[in-house]
N, C-alpha and C positions, 0 to 999 in steps of 0.2 A: 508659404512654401512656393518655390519658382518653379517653371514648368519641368525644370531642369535637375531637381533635386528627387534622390527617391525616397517615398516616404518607407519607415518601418516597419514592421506588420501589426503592431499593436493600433499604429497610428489608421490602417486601412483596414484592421476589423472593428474599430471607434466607426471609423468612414461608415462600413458596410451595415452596421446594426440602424447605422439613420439613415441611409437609401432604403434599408427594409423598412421600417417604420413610414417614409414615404410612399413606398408602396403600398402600403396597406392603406396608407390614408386615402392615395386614390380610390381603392378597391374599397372600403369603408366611410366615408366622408365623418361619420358620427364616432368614431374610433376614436377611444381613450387611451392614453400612453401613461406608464409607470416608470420603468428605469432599464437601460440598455447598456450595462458595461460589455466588455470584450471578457471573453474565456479562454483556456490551455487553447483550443482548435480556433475558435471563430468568435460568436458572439451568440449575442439574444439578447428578446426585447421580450416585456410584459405587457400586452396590448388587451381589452376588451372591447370586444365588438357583440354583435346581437346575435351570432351565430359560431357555431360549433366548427373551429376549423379543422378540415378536413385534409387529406392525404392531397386530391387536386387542389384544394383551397393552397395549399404550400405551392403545390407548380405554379398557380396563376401565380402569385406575390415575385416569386422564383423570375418566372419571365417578364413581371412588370417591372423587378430591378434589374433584369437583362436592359433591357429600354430605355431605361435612365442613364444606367454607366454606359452604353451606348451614342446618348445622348449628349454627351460629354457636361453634363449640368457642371455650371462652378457651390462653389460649395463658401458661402461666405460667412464672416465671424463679423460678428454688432456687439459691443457693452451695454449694458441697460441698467439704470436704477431697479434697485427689486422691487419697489411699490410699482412702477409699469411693468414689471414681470410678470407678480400677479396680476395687476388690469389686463393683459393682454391675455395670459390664459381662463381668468375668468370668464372673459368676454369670448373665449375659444372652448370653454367648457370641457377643458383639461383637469377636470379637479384631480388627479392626480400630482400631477403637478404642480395646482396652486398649493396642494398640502405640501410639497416639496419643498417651496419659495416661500413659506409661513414658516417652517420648521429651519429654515436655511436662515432666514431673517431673525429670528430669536436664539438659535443654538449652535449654528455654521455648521462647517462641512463635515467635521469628526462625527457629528450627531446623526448627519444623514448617511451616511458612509457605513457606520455603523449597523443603522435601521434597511438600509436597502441592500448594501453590497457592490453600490456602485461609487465608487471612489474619483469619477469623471465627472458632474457634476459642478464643482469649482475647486479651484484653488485647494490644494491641502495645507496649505501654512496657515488657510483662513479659520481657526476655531471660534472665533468669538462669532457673534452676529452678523452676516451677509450684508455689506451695501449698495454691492451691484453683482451683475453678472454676465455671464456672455453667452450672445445668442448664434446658433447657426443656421443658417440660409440655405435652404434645398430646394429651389422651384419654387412653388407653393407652400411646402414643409416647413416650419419653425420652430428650433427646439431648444431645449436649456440645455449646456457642455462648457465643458470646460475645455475641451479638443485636447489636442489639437487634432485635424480631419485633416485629411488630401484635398488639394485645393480643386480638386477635378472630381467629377465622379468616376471617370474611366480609368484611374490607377488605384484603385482599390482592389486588384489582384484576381484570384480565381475566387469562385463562392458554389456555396451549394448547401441548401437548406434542408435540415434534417431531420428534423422532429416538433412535435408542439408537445407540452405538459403542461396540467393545471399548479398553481404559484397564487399563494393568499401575498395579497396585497401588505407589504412590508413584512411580510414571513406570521403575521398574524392570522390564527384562523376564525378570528371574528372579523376580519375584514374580508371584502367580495373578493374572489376567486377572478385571476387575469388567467391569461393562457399565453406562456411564455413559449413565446416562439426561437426553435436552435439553429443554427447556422454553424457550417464551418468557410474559414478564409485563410490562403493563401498565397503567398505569393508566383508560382504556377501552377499549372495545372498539375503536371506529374506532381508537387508534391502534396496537392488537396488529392488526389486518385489515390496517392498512398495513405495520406489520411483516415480518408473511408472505408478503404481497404480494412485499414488496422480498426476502427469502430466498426466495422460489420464481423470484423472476426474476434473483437474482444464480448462481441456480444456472443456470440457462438461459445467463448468458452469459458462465461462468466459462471467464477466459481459456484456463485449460489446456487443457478439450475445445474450446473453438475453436480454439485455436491448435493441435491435431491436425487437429480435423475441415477449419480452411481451409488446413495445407501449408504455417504458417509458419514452427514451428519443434516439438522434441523436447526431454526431460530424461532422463537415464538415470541409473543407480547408479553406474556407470564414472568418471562425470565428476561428482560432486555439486554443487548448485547452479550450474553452468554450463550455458550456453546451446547447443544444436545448431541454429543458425540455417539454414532449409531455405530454397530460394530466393525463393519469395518473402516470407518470413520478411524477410531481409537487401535485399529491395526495400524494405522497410516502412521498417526500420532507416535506412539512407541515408538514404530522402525526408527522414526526420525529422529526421537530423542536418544534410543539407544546408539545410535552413530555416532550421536553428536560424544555421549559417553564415551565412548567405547576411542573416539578421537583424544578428549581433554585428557581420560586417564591415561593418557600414553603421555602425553607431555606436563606429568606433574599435579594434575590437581586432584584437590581435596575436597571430595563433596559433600555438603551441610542440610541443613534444613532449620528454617528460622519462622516466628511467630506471624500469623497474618493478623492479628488482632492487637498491637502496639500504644501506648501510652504517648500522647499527642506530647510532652515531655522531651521524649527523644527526636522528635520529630522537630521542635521549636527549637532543639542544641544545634541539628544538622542544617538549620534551613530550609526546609522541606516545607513547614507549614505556611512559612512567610511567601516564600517564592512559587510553591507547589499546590498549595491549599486547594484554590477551587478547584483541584483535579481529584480530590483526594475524596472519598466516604468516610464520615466522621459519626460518630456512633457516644453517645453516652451511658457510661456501664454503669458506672457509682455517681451519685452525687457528689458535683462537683469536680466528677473526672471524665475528662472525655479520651477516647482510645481514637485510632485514626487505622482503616482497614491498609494494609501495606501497597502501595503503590508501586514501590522498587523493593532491591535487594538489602541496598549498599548499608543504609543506615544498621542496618541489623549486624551485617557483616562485621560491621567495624566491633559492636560487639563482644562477637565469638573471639576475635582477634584480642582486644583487649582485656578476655576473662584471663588471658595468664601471660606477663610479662615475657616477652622474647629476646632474645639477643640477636644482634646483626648477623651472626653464625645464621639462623633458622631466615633468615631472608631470601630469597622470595620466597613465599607462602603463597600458594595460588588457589584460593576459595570460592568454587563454582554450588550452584542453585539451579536447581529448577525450581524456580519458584510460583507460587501461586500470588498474581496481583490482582489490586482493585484497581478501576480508574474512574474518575466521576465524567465518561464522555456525552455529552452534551447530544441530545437524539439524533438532533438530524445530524450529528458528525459519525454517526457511525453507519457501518459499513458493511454486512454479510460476518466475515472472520477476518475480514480485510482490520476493523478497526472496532472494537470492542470493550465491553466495562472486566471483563474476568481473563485473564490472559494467564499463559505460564512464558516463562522468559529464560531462556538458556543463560543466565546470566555469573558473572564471576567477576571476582576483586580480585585483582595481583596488589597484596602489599610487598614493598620494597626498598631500597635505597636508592636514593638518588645515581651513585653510579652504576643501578642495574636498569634504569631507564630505559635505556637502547637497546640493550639486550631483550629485556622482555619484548618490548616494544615488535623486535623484530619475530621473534619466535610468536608470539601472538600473529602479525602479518602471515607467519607460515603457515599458519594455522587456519589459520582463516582462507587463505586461497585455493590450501589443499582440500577444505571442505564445500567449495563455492565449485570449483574443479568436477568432484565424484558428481555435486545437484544438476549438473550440466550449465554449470555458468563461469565459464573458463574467460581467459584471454581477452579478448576484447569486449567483451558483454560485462566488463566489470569497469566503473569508472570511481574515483579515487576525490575525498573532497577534507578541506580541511576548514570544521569549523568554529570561530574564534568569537573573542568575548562575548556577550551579549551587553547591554545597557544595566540593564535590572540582573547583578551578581554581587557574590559573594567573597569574600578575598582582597588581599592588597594586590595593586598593580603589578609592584614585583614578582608576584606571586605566578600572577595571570601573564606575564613578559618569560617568567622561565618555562610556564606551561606550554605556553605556543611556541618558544624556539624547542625545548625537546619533543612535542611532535615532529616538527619542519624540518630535527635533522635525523628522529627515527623514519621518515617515509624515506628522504632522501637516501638512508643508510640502507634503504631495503631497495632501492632503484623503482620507487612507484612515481610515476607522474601525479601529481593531484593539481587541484584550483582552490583558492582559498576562497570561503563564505563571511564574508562579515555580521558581526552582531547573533550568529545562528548556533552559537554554544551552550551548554548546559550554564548553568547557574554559578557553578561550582570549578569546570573547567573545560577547555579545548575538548574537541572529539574530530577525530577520522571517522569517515563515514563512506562506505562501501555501499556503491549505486549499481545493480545488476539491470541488465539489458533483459527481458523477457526473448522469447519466442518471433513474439511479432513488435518490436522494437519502441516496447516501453520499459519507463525507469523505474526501481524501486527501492528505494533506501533499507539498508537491511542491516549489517553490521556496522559496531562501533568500536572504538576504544578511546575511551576519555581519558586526561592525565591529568589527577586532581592531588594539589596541595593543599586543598579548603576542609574539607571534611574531616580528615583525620586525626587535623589540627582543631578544628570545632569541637570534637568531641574526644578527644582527650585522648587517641591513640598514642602513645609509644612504645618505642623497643631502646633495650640497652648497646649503643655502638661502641667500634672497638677502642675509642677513647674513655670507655665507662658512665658515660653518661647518657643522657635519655635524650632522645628523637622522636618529633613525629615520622611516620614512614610516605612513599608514594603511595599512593593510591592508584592503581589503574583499571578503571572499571571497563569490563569487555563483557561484548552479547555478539556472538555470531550467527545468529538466525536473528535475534532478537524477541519477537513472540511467535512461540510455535505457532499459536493460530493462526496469523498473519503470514508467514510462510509459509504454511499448508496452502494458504489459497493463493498464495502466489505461484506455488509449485502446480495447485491446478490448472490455473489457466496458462502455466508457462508449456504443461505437459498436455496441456486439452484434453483433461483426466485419463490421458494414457499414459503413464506410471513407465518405468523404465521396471523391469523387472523384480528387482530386489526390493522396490518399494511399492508395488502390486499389489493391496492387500488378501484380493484373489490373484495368484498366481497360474492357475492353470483349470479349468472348467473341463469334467472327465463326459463324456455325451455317448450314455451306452447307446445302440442301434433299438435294441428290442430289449423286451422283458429280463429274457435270458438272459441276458448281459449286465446284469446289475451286480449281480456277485461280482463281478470280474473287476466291475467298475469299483466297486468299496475298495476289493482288492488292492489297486494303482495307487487309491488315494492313501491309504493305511501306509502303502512304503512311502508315500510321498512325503507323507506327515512326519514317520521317521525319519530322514534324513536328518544327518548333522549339521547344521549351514551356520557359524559366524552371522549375530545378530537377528538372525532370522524368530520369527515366533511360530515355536510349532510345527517346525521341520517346515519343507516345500506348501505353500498355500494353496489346498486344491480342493475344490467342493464338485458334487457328484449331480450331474440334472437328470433326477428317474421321474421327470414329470412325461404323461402319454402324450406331451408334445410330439411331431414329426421330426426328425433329425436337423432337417435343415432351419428350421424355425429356431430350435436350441442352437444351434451355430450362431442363427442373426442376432439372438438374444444377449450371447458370451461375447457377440462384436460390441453391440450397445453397450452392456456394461463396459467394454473397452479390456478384457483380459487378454493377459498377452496369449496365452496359449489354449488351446482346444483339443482336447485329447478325444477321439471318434472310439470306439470299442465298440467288435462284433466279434464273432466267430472264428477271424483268422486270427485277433488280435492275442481271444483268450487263448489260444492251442498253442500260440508262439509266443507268449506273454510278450505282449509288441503295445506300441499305440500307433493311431494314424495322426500326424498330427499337421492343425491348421494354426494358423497365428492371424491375429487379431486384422492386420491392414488384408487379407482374403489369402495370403500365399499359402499351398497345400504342398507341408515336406512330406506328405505320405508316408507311410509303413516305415516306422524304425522300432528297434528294440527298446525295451523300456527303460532297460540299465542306460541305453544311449542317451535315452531321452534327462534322464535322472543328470547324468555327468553332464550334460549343456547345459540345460538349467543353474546345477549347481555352481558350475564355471560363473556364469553369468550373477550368482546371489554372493558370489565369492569377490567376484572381481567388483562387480556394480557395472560391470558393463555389458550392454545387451548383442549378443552376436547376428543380429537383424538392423544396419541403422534406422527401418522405421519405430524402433523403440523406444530411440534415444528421447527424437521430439518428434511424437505424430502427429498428423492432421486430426482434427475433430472427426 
């Protein structure tokens, strides 16, 4: 690379992970290295050394890489026979590494790439046996890569080191424990500040301690990746599904309920077991029969569909689930509620004909934007992706050629901009994929709609069309949340569990003064409860604090939990059935009537919109 070219950022977080690792070798001379690819933010490296690094242990290393890219060190690339690979780390008592360049020389890069995670190492086209490799030059530092690095140390951008975790050696936990050192890297400064910014405050409002700290739900060992929904936990849940309801049955669908315990049979017709398998819980009932716990919807769908012949007349048919799935996910790939084995899925088939493609297609998009819209993920916080065949599917080409043109010209017929993903489709067909912006400006994939001519025809769907003969139908499989779990905690940390009102599971916390005041207090909450509210559970959501706490205490407590309202009740309030009311960010509307109070609220549980915009999106 010439003085003159600027490297990429992938190329200057490769860079930065081996000036850190040169650092450390200063500040450790006996320091053993494992493997140092690049991450979303920056990098890391797996190091052992003899001692416990600590919070200043990170600044020293911090400013001894300041000193290097300062330095202007070049940074040079050598080929090497692997037999001197090893001699040379041998003799540098890298056994890390020698086991690296031993496993590199008998099984190549897929093997190691694999086992480590670091895919920088050599060559990816190399899978057979390793013959050589290539070295980079840091000073005194020597390491195995594949690069390519910045020929300089001082274009390596902005950095700033984050965190240490302990990391088994190739992810095994019978091997010794490294201590994987974090970084992030940029290419300036502002945009590593915002970086940090955004990791210091996704820790802030990472669902899982909210979702302790506010009483929604638990995870245990007992049950892995399943949910312990606490109650208001499963107040959240509902609200959410009943929206989602209360949306689909206005544009046509039909909701079902199908088997989670399935005959591996149906599953071998649809593809599912071949393509899907190792995701799947497989269970043997009878000898010689094995069942397969339901993973998706669709295969069942098709089904219900098929117990009674239709005629093109009955087209579209739009067959939505809440369904209960298995997923066979893999431990460390799971994630709080973010990423789980037990999931329910808003999920639904539109069978159809080929000329309602567009149609649906579009009314599905309506659908879907007007409910991304009410969650507060409107307008630009919504990014649009279109993703096409994969390698490993199912289907003729032909097949797969008309799938991806009537996606490409239902978005275009809807005016959505997207980008197209290669190779990133379902098995079966194309899918649109709907990327929401959070709060603090991350992405999260959330709604789909796939358009499959594979399945329907696999398994033996048809309807009679108006030429009298039999058709298979489209297929269009849609999930607009996708897994309620996974949206729940995506809603937390988008909302830093402060809930926009309608979807509050405590809505209003009543805080009598004194004793006296408790009658008065039941009182408020009983009409609250009655209210009539559109999707609400249980009239207005309001629970009563007659603990001998001090007033103000029970106020900081209704902030903690993050509820939007505070209702104070004394003595003037009961004589004039009034509340005094505070809201959650500290504003005091003081003294209003309680009918008043009733008809704000309800406005707000009516509309989904909160008449405070700290409620929209609050600070933690």
């Amino acid at each position: 690379m010439s003085d003159f070219q600027q490297p990429d950022l992938d190329t200057m977080r490769h860079s930065a992970a081996h000036i850190m690792a040169a650092a450390i070798q200063s500040l450790w001379p006996t320091a053993k290295f494992g493997v140092g690819p690049t991450t979303e933010h920056g990098f890391y490296y797996d190091v052992l050394v003899d001692t416990a690094i600590s919070a200043e242990d990170l600044q020293r290393i911090e400013d001894k890489m300041k000193q290097i890219i300062k330095a202007k060190v070049m940074i040079e690339r050598e080929e090497w026979p692997i037999d001197k690979a090893i001699e040379y780390m041998r003799e540098h008592k890298q056994d890390f590494k020698v086991e690296l360049l031993e496993l590199l020389k008998s099984k190549g890069s897929t093997a190691v790439a694999e086992e480590t995670g670091d895919k920088g190492l050599v060559a990816e086209s190399e899978n057979a046996g390793v013959s050589s490799v290539s070295f980079y030059k840091l000073g005194d530092f020597v390491d195995l890569c594949r690069g390519p690095h910045v020929n300089r140390t001082d274009k390596v951008g902005a950095l700033k080191l984050m965190s240490v975790a302990g990391a088994y050696w190739r992810g095994k936990s019978e091997n010794p424990q490294l201590q994987r050192i974090y970084g992030f890297c940029y290419e300036t400064k502002e945009e590593l500040d915002k970086a940090i910014w955004q990791q210091e405050e996704a820790e802030k409002r990472d669902h899982r301690k909210l979702g302790r700290e506010l009483k929604l739900f638990h995870m245990q060992e007992e049950a892995a990746g399943q949910v312990f929904w606490h109650s208001r936990g499963w107040t959240l849940f509902r609200l959410l599904e009943n929206f989602i309801r209360q949306r689909i049955s206005k544009d046509g669908y039909v909701e079902v309920n199908t088997p989670q315990l399935v005959d591996s049979s149906l599953y071998k017709a649809s593809g599912h077991w071949d393509f899907y398998g190792d995701n799947m819980f497989k269970v043997q009932v009878e000898e010689e029969r094995v069942f397969g716990l339901k993973p998706m919807n669709c295969p069942c769908h098709v089904q219900i569909f098929k117990s009674e012949l239709k005629s093109y007349r009955e087209l579209p048919l739009r067959m939505a689930e809440f369904g209960s799935c298995m997923r066979n996910e893999a431990s460390g790939a799971m994630h709080g509620i973010m990423r789980v084995r037990a999931m329910t899925q808003d999920d639904a088939h539109i069978f159809c004909r080929e000329d309602q493609i567009e149609s649906e297609s579009l009314k599905y998009f309506k659908l879907q934007l007007g409910i991304y819209e009410v969650l507060g993920f409107g307008g630009n916080n919504i990014k649009v992706k279109l993703a096409l065949r994969p390698d490993k599917r199912a289907g003729r080409d032909e097949l797969w050629d008309k799938a991806e043109d009537g996606l490409r010209h239902a978005l275009r017929g809807a005016g959505l901009e997207f980008t197209e993903v290669p190779n990133d489709g379902a098995f079966y067909g194309p899918k649109v994929e709907f990327h929401l912006t959070d709060a603090i400006g991350r992405s999260w994939q959330c709604g789909t709609l796939q358009l499959d001519f594979v399945l329907p025809e696999r398994l033996g769907a048809e309807y009679i069309g108006e030429d009298s003969q039999r058709h298979a139908p489209v297929m269009l499989h849609r999930a607009a949340l996708g897994s309620l779990e996974r949206f729940i905690g995506i809603l937390i940390e988008h909302h830093a569990g402060a809930f926009p009102v309608w979807l509050s599971p405590v809505q209003a916390r009543i805080i009598p003064i004194a004793d006296r005041h408790i009658d008065y207090a039941n009182k408020v909450q009983h009409m609250l409860s009655e209210c009539d509210i559109p999707l609400t559970i249980e009239g207005i959501r309001a629970d009563v604090d007659a603990s001998a706490e001090r007033m103000q205490k029970k106020i900081r407590e209704a902030q903690l939990e993050k509820i939007p309202y505070m209702l104070v009740v004394g003595d003037r309030e009961a004589e004039t059935e009034s509340v005094s009311v505070r809201l959650r960010n500290g504003t005091d509307l003081g003294s209003i009537p309680l009918a008043q109070f009733i008809e704000r609220i309800t406005t707000e549980c009516t509309t989904r919109k909160d008449m405070e915009a700290e409620a929209v999106i609050s600070a933690a």
